[in-house]
C-alpha positions as CSV (number, residue, x, y, z in Angstrom):
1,X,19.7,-26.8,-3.3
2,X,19.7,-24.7,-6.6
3,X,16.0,-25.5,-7.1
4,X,15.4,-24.2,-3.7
5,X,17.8,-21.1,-4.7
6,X,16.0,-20.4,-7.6
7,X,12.7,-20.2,-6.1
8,X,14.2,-17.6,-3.3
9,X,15.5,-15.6,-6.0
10,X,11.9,-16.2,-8.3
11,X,10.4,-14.6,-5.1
12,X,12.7,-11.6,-4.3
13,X,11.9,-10.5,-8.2
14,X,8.5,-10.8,-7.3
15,X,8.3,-8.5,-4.4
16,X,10.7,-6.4,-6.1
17,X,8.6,-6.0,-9.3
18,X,6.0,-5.1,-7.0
19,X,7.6,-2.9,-4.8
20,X,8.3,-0.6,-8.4
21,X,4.8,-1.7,-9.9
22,X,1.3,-1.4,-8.6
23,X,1.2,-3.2,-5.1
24,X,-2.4,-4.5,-5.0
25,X,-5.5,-4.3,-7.2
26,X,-7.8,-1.3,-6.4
27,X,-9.9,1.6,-6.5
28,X,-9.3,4.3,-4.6
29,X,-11.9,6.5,-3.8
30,X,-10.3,9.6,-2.9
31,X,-10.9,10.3,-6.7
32,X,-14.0,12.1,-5.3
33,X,-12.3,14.5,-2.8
34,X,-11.7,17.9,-3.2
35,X,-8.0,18.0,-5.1
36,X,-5.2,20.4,-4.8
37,X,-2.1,20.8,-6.8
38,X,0.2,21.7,-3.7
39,X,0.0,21.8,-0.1
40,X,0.1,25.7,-0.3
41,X,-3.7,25.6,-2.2
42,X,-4.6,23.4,0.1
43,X,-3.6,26.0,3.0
44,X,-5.3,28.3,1.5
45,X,-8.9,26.7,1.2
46,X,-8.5,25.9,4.8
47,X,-7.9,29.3,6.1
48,X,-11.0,30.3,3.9
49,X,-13.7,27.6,5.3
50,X,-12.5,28.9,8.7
51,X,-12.8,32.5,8.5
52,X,-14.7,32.6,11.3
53,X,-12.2,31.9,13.8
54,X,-12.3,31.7,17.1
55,X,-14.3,28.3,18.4
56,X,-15.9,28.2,14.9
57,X,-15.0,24.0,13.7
58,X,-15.0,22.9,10.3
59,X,-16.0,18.9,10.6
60,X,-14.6,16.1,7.9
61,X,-12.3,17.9,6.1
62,X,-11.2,16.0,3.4
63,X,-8.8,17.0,0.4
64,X,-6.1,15.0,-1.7
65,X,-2.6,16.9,-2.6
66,X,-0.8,15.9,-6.1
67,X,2.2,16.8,-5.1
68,X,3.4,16.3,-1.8
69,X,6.9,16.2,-2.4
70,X,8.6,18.3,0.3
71,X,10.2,20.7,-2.2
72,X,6.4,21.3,-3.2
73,X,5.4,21.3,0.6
74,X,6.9,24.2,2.0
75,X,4.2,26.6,3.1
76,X,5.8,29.7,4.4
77,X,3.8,32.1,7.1
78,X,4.7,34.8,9.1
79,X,4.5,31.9,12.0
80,X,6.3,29.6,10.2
81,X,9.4,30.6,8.2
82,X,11.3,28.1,6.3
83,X,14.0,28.0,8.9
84,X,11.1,27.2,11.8
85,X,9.7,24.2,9.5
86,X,12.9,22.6,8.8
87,X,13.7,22.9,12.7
88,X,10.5,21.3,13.4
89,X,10.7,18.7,10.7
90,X,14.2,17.7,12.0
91,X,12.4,17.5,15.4
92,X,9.6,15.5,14.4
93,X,11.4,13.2,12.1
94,X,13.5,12.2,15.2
95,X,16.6,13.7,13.9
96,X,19.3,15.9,15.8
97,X,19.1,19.2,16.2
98,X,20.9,22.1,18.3
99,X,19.9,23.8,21.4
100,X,20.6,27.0,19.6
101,X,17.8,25.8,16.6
102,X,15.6,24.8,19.9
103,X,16.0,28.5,21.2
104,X,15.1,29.8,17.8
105,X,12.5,28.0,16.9
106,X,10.9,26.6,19.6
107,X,7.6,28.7,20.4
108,X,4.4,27.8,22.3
109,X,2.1,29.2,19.3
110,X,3.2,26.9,17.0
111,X,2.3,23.8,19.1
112,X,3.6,22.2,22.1
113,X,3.7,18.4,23.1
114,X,0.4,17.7,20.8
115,X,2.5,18.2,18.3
116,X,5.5,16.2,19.2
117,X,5.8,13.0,17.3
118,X,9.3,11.8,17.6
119,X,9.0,9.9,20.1
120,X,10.2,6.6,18.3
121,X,9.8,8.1,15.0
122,X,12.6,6.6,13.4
123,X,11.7,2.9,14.5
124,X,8.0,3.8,13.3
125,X,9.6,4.7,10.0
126,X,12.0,1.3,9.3
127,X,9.1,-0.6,10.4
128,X,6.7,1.1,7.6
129,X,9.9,0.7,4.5
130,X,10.6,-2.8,6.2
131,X,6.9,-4.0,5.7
132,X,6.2,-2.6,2.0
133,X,9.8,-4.0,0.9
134,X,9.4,-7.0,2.5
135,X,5.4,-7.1,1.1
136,X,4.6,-4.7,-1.2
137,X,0.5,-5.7,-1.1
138,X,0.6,-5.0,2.5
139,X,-2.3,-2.6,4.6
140,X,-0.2,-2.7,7.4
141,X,2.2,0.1,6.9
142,X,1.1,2.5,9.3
143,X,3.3,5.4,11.6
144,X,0.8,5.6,14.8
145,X,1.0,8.6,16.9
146,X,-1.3,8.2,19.4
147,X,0.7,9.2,22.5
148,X,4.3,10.3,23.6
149,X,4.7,6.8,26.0
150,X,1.3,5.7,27.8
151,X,-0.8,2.8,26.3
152,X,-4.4,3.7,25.4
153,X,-6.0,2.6,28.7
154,X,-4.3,5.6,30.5
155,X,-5.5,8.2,28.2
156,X,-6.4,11.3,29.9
157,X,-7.9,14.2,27.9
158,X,-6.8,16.6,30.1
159,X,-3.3,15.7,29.1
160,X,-1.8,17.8,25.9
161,X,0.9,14.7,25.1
162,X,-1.7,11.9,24.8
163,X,-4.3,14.0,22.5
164,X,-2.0,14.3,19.7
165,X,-3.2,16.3,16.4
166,X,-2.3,13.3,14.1
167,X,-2.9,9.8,14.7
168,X,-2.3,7.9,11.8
169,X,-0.7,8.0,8.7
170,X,-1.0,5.2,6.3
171,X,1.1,4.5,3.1
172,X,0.9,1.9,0.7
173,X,1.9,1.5,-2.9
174,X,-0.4,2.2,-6.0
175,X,0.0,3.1,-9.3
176,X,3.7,2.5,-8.9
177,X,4.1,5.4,-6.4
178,X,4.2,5.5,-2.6
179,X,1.0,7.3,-1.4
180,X,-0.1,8.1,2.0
181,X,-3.2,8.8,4.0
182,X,-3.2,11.2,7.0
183,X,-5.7,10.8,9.7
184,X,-6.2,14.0,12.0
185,X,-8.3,14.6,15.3
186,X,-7.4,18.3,15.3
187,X,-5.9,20.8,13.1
188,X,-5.0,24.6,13.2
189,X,-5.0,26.0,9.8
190,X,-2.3,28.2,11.2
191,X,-0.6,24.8,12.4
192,X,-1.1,23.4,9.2
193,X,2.4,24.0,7.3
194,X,4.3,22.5,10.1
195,X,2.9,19.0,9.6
196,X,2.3,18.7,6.3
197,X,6.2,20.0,5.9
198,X,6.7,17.2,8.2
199,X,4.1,14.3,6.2
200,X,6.0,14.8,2.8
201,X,9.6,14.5,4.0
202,X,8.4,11.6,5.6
203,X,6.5,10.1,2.6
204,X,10.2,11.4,1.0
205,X,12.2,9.2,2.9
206,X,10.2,6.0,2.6
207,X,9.5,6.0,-1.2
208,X,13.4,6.8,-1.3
209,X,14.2,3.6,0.5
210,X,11.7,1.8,-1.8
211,X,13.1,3.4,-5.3
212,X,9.6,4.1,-5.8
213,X,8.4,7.9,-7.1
214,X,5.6,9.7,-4.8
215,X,2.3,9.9,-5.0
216,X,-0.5,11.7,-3.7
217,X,-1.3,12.4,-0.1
218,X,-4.9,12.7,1.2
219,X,-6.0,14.4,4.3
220,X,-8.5,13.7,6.6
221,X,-9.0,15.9,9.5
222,X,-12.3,15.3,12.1
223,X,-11.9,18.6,13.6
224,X,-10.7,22.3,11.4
225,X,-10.2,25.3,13.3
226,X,-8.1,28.8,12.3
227,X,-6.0,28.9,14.6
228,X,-5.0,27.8,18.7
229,X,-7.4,30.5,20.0
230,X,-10.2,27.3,19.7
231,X,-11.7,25.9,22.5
232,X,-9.8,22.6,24.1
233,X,-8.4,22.0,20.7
């Protein structure tokens, strides 16, 4: 029985010295992506490539963010103040919030339902901290947002709820830090503080729940417009 013990607690250290170490050999190739210091010069570069506006789409972009800590992450517009992103963040992070907030806040121009991802949020969330404590190697740590409730087999283009603007994030431990990939169908540049406000308090809670220091964040977005005035965006 103690050898058996000792070999239960010889694992736990493993995993934990993983958990605060380096997760699994690799390279990461993001190296080669534009980088940004903060989310707010990352903003910025989108709201230049798509000067144009209107129906005008930027495909593939791709850009890496230093630090995406959500002190660091706060990207304050005349659309969103830093009352309107915490509101949405609460929203989104599946947290309470009051009908008085709601009235506030709540405005058609800064998205509707396809930009609504609590549904289950906080499940998504334990699941993603359960699977990188429990193995800290893992690829599997994902938060999918595909739709509010239907399965994929439903999916109706037509319908704002199941064409969501993000659809995956992945994190996973390097370098002794939690990092985190965002994959994108569709983003507004104007929409653009509200989620990544949103990404790095959730990045913030995991790597809390890990005792593990944040990393980078790298976006990857298919379709880049200015702003909602785009075509079926």
């Amino acid at each position: 029985a103690s050898s058996r013990a000792r070999q239960k607690m010889r694992a736990a250290c493993r995993r934990l010295s993983a958990v605060r170490g380096h997760g699994s050999p690799s390279q990461n190739l993001n190296a080669r992506l534009p980088r940004f210091a903060t989310a707010g010069e990352m903003y910025a570069e989108m709201r230049k490539v798509t000067e144009p506006g209107g129906d005008f789409t930027v495909r593939h972009f791709m850009g890496v963010i230093e630090d995406i800590r959500p002190e660091a992450s706060v990207v304050e517009t005349e659309l969103f103040p830093r009352e309107a992103l915490v509101y949405y963040t609460k929203k989104n992070m599946g947290e309470a919030y009051s009908s008085e907030e709601a009235e506030r806040w709540q405005l058609a121009e800064r998205g509707g339902e396809q930009g609504d991802y609590r549904d289950g949020m906080p499940e998504k969330i334990a699941n993603v901290v359960d699977c990188l404590r429990t193995e800290p190697r893992s690829k599997r740590a994902v938060v999918p947002i595909p739709f509010s409730s239907e399965g994929s087999k439903t999916v109706d283009w037509t319908n704002q709820g199941q064409t969501k603007c993000c659809r995956e994030l992945y994190l996973y431990l390097e370098d002794g830090k939690l990092k985190c990939t965002g994959v994108l169908r569709m983003q507004n540049a104007s929409i653009f503080p509200k989620n990544i406000h949103f990404f790095a308090t959730l990045i913030a809670k995991v790597a809390d729940e890990l005792q593990v220091e944040v990393g980078e964040y790298t976006h990857i977005i298919m379709h880049l417009c200015h702003d909602r005035s785009a075509v079926s965006c």
